[in-house]
C-alpha angles and dihedrals in degrees: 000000000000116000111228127248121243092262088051089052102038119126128166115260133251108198105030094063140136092164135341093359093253113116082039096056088044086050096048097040093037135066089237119085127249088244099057094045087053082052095044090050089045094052094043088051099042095042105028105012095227099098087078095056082043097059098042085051093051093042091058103044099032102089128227129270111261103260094234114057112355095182095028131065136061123349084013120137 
């Protein structure tokens, strides 16, 4: 079987949020940290106006983490 790639895995985080999870679950699944996703949304709202519509996109299709073990199981590490 394939292993998925991190966009096919990510899943908004539980534990690193501020708000929705989002930035938490990029940060986690991605090479890039959670703090330079939170920058990269608040540039893109405060200069273009786009970064807030990203987010709440993003907020509403990301899944959930899975409630038990959101860095163990399956696939993990």
């Amino acid at each position: 079987m394939q292993e998925k790639n991190w966009l096919q895995r990510l899943t908004k985080s539980q534990r690193d949020k501020w708000i929705g999870g989002v930035c938490g679950g990029l940060g986690r699944h991605s090479p890039v940290p959670a703090w330079c996703w939170r920058f990269i949304f608040a540039f893109l709202f405060l200069f273009y106006g786009i970064g807030l519509v990203l987010y709440v996109l993003l907020w509403i299709f990301i899944p959930r983490d899975a409630e038990t073990g959101e860095d163990g199981g399956p696939g993990h590490g």
